[in-house]
C-alpha positions in Angstrom: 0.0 0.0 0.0 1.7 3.4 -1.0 1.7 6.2 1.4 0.4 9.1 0.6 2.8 12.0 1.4 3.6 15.6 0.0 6.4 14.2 -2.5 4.0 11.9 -4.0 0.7 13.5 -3.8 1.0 15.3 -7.1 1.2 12.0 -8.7 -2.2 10.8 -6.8 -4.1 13.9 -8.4 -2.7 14.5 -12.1 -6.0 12.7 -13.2 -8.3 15.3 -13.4 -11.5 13.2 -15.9 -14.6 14.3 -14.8 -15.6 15.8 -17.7 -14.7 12.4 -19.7 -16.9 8.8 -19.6 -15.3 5.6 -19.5 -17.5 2.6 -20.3 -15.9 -0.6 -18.4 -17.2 -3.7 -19.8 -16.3 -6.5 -17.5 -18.5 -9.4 -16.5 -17.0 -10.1 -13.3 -17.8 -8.1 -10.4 -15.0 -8.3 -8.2 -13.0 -7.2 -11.0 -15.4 -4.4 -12.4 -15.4 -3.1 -8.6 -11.8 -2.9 -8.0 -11.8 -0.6 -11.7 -14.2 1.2 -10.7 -12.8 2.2 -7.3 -9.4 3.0 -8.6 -10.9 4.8 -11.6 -13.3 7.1 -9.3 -11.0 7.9 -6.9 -7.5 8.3 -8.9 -9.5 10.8 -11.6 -13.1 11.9 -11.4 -14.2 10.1 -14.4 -17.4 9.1 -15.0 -18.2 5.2 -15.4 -20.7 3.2 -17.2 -20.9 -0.7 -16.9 -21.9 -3.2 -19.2 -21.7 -6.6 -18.2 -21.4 -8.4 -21.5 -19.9 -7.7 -24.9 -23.7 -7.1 -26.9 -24.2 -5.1 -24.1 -21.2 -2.9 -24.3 -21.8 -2.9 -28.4 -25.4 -1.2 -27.9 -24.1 1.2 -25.3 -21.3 2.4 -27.6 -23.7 2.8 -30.3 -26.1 4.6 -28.4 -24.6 7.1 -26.2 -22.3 9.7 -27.8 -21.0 10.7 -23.8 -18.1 7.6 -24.1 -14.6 9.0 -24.7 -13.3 5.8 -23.6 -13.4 1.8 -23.7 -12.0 -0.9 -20.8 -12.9 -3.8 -22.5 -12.2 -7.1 -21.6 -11.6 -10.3 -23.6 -13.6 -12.4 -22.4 -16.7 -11.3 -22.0 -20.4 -13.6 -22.1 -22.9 -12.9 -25.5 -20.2 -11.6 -27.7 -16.4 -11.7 -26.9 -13.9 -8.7 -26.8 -12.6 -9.1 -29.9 -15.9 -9.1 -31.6 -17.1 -6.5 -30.0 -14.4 -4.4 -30.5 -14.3 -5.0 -34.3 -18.0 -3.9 -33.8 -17.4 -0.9 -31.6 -14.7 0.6 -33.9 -16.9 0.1 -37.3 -19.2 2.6 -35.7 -16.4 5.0 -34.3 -13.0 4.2 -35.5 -11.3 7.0 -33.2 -13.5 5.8 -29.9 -10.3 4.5 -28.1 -10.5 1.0 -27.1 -8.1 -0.6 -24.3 -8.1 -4.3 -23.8 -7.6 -6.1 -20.8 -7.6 -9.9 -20.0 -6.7 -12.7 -17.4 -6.2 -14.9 -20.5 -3.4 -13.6 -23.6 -3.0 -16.7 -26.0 -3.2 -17.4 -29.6 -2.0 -14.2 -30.4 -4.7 -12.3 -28.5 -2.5 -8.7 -29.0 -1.7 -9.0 -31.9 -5.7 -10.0 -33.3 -6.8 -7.0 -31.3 -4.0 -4.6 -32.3 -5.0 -5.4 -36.0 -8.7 -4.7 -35.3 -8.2 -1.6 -33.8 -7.3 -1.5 -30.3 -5.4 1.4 -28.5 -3.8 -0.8 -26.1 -3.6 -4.5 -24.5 -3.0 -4.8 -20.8 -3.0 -8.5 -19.1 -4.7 -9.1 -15.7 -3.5 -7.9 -13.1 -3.5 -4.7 -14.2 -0.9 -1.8 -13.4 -3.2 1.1 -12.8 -0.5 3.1 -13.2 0.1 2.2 -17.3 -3.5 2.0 -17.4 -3.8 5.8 -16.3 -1.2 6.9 -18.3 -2.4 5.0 -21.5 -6.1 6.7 -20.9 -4.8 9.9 -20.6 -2.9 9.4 -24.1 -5.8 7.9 -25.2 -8.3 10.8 -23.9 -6.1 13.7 -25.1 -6.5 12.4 -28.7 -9.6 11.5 -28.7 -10.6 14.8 -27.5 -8.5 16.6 -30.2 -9.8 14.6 -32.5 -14.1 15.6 -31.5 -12.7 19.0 -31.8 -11.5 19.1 -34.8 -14.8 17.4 -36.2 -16.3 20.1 -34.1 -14.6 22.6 -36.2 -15.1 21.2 -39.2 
């Protein structure tokens, strides 16, 4: 457990999301709690769950809000990768990170050609995870403004 003193309390609060929506779609609880506690508390941002890959799919499809994807691989109803390759036909800049207890078959490199932003194996560094979303968040966002603008 890392304390939390004055050197290191900057790093704590760089996360400043709540403006942003991050749609989580994990069908385990456990693991979709421990997400969404590090997520609400590290940087503001706010969550939406879907349990199962259709599910997450629909979601994406329907609400305009999600800057972001956590999706993982193995998901009931339709898998991660499926859903991904579904979720980026509709919104090819919509950045998608994957995560998963179970990398074989060339899992990254399937997902990676299909579109993904990033592939993180179970258990996750929240750490990489943050800094990867905020990568992720700051193009994304460049990228509604400029078809704002446009």
């Amino acid at each position: 457990m890392r304390k939390v003193g004055k050197d290191n309390l900057q790093n704590v609060m760089e996360y400043t999301w709540n403006n942003y929506t991050v749609l989580v779609a994990e069908d385990d609880p456990l693991n979709y709690r421990y997400v969404e506690l590090l997520l609400s508390r590290r940087t503001g941002i706010n969550i939406i769950w879907a349990k199962d890959g259709k599910e997450a799919v629909n979601l994406c499809k329907n609400n305009d809000a999600i800057d972001i994807v956590l999706l993982d691989l193995q998901l009931p109803v339709l898998d991660g990768l499926n859903s991904l390759q579904r979720i980026k036909e509709r919104n090819p800049f919509l950045p998608v990170i994957i995560q998963t207890a179970n990398s074989w078959n060339n899992e990254e490199e399937k997902c990676t050609q299909a579109g993904c932003d990033a592939f993180f194996n179970k258990p996750l560094d929240m750490e990489q995870i943050l800094s990867t979303m905020s990568i992720c968040l700051n193009r994304y966002s460049s990228h509604k403004l400029d078809k704002i603008n446009s």
